[in-house]
C-alpha positions as CSV (number, residue, x, y, z in Angstrom):
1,X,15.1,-91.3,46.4
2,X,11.6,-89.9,46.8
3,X,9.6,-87.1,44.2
4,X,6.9,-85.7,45.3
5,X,5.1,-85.0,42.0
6,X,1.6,-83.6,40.2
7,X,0.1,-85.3,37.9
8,X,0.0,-81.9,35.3
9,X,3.1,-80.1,36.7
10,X,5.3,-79.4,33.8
11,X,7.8,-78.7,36.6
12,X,7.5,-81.7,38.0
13,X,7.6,-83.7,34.2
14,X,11.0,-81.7,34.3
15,X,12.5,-83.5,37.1
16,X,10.8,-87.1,35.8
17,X,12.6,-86.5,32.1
18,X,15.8,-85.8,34.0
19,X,15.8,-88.6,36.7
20,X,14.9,-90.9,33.3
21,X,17.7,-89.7,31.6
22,X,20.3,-90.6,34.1
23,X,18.7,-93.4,34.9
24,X,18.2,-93.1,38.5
25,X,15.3,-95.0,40.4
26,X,13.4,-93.1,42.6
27,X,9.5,-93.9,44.3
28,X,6.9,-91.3,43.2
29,X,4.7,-89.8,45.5
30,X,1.6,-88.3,43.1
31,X,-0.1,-85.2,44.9
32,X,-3.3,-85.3,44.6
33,X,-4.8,-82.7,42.0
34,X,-8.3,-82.1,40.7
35,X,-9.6,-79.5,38.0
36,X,-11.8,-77.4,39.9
37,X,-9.4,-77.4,42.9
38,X,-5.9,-77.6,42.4
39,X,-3.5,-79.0,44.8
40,X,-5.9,-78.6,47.7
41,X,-5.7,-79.9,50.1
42,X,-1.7,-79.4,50.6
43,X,0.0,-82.4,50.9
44,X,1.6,-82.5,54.4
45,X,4.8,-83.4,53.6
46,X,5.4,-81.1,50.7
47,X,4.1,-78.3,52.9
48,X,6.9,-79.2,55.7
49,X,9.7,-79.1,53.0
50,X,8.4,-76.3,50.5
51,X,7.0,-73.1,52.2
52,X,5.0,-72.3,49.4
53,X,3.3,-75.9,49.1
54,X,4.1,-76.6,45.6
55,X,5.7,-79.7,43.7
56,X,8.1,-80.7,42.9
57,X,9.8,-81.7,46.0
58,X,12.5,-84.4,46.0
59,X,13.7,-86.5,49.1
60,X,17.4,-87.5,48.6
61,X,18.6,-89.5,51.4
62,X,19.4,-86.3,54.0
63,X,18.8,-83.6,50.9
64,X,15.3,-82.3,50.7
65,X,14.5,-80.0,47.9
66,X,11.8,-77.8,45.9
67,X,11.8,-75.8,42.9
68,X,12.9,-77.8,39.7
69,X,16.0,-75.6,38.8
70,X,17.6,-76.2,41.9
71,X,16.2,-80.3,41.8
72,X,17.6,-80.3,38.5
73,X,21.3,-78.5,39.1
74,X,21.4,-81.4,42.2
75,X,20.8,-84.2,40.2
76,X,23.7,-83.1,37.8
77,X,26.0,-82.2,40.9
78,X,25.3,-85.1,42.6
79,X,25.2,-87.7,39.8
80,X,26.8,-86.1,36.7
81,X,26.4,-89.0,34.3
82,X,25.5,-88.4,31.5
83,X,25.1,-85.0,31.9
84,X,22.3,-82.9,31.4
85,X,24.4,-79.1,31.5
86,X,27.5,-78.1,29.3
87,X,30.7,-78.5,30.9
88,X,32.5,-75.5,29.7
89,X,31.6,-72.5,32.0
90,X,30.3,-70.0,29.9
91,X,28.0,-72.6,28.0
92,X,26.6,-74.2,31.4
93,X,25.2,-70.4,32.5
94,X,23.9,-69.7,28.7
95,X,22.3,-73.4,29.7
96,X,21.4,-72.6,32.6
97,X,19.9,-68.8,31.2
98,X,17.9,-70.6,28.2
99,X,16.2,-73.1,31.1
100,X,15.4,-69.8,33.2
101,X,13.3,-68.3,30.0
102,X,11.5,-71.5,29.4
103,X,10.4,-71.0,32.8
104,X,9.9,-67.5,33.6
105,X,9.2,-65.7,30.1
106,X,7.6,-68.5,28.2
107,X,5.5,-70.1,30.9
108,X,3.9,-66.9,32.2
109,X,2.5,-66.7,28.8
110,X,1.2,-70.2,28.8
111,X,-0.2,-70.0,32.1
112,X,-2.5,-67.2,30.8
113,X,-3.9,-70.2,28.7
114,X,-4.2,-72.6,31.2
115,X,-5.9,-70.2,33.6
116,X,-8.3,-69.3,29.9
117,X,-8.7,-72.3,27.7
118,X,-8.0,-75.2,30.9
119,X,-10.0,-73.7,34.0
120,X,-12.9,-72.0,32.7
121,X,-15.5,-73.5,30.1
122,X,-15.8,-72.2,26.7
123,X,-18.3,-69.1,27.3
124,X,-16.4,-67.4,30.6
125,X,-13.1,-67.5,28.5
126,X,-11.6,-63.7,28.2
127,X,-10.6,-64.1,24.2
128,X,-8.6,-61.0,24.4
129,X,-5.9,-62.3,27.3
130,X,-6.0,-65.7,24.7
131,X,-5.1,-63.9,21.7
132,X,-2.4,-62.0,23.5
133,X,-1.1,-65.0,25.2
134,X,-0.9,-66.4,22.2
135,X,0.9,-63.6,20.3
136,X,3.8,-63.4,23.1
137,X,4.1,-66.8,22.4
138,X,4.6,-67.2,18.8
139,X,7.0,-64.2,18.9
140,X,9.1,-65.9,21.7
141,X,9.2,-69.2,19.1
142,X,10.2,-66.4,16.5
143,X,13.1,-65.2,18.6
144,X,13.8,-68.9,19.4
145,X,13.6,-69.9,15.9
146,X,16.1,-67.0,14.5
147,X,18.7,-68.1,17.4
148,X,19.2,-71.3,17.0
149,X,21.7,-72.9,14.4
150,X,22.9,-76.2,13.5
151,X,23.4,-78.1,16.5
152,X,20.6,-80.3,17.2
153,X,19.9,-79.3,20.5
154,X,19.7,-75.7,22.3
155,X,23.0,-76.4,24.1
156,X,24.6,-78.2,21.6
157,X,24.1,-81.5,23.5
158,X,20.4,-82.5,25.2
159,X,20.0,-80.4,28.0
160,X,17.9,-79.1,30.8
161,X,16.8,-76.2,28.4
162,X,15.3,-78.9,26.0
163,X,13.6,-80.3,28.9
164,X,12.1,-77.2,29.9
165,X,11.4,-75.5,26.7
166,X,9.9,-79.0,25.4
167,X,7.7,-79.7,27.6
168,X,6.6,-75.8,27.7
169,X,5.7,-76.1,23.7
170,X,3.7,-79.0,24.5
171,X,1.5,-77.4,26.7
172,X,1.3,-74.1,24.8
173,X,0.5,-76.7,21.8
174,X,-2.6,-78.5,23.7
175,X,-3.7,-74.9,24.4
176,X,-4.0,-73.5,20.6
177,X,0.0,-72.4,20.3
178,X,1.5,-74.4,18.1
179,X,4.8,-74.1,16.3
180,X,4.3,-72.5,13.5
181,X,4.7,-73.8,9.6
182,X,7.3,-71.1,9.5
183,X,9.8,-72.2,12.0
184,X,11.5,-75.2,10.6
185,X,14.3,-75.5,13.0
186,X,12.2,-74.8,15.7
187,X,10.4,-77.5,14.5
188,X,13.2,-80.2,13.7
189,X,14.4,-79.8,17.2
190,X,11.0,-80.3,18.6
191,X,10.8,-83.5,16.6
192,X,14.4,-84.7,17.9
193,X,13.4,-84.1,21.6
194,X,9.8,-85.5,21.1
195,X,11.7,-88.9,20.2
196,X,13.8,-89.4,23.1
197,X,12.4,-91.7,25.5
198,X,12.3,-90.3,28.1
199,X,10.1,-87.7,26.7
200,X,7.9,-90.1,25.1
201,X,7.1,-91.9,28.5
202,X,6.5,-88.5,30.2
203,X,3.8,-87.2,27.5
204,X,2.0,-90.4,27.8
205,X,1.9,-89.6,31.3
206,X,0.9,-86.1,31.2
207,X,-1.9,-87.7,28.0
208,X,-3.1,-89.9,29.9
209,X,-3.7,-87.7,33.5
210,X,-5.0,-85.0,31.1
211,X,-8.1,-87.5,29.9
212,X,-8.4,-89.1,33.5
213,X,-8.9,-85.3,34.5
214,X,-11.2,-84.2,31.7
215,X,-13.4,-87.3,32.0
């Protein structure tokens, strides 16, 4: 098995946390990234299997895939242990639905950071697209926070949402959006998934390419 991966890609840190998890070996294949570039130029063999030249992309054998949704609901299909969705139907697309909004509504608002506080220095920065970045985000945690009950994951059991939503909190966190003193579940379960290790190793990753970077 084969991952081609960036070193800052919270989608690709997806995939690592789950190939951790079930324990599965796999040779990483780190795309080159820089600041003030990106991922250019394209890696050639992520640009034959993904169209739109982006990591992740993972080499299975005969099975070549992109985008970390459908890398992630592989994995579980193809080796299930332990698992990483719900098994009941209904709770696998709620699952399935909470992993989609770490991506698509809470990202998007992170991004606006990235492409603020991460790419430009401190006196090109647009404070009003921060502060409004910002506010989207801490009233997503606020929905967050008010849906989720006693179980100490999002799906009951650790999941791909925790991955995805973890990893997104990190990177809102490094940006100035933190959890807030006033969301204490929010907060336990951050905790919880902070101290699995897989999650450990992969933020000591993503610390350590994030000081290479900013050298």
């Amino acid at each position: 098995m084969k991952l081609y991966s960036g070193p800052l890609s919270l989608f690709t840190a997806k995939v690592r946390i789950a190939l951790d998890e079930k324990r599965l070996a796999y040779e990483l294949v780190s795309v080159p990234f820089s600041r003030s570039g990106g991922y250019q130029p394209k890696h050639p063999d992520v640009l034959a299997i993904n169209p739109k030249g982006q990591v992740p992309v993972l080499v299975d054998g005969p099975v070549a895939l992109f985008d970390s949704t459908i890398i992630l609901e592989y994995l579980e299909d193809r080796y299930p242990t332990p698992r990483l969705y719900p098994q009941e139907v209904a709770a696998r697309a709620r699952c399935r639905q909470a992993e989609a909004a770490a991506d698509e509504i809470l990202f998007p608002l992170v991004f606006e950071l990235i492409s603020e506080v991460f790419s430009k220095p401190a006196g090109e920065r647009d404070a009003q697209r921060i502060a409004r970045a910002r506010a989207g985000i801490t009233q997503h945690y606020d929905a967050l926070e008010r849906r989720l009950d006693e179980r100490p994951y999002l799906c009951g059991d650790f999941s791909v949402a925790d991955i995805g939503y973890a990893l997104t909190a990190t990177f809102a966190a490094n940006l100035g959006a933190p959890l807030a003193d006033d969301q204490p579940r929010l907060q336990a379960w951050y905790g919880r998934v902070l101290s699995r290790p897989s999650v450990t190793k992969e933020l000591a990753g993503l610390a350590g390419a994030m000081e290479q970077l900013t050298r």
